[in-house]
C-alpha positions, 0 to 999 in steps of 0.5 A, a space after each residue: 487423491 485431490 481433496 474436493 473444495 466445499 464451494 457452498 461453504 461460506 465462513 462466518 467472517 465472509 458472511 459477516 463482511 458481505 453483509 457489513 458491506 452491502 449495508 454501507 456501501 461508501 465503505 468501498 469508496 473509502 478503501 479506494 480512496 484510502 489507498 490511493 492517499 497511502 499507494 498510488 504514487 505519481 510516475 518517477 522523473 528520471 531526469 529530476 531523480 539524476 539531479 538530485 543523485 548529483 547534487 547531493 553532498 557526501 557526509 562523514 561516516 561519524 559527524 559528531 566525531 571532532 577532527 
């Protein structure tokens, strides 16, 4: 038998966070904000990304170790 979900149950810390977040509304801007800085990165050149691939030189498996 499925257990039926409470809907009007409402935790302590989502009470606390809608009403943190109605009070200063300029948070969510600053979370958009923020993630765009951290996250959203431009698209890839593939082309740019292939010459670098190839324009990159092979180092030795141990450089500090003398020939």
């Amino acid at each position: 038998m499925p257990l039926k979900a409470d809907s009007t149950y409402v935790s302590e810390f989502t009470t606390f966070m809608n009403g943190f977040l109605k009070d200063n509304p300029d948070v969510a801007a600053g979370q958009v904000e923020g993630r765009a800085l951290l996250w959203d990165k431009a698209p890839i050149d593939l082309d740019e990304r292939a010459r670098n691939n190839a324009s990159r030189v092979e180092q030795k498996p141990y450089p500090y170790q003398p020939e």
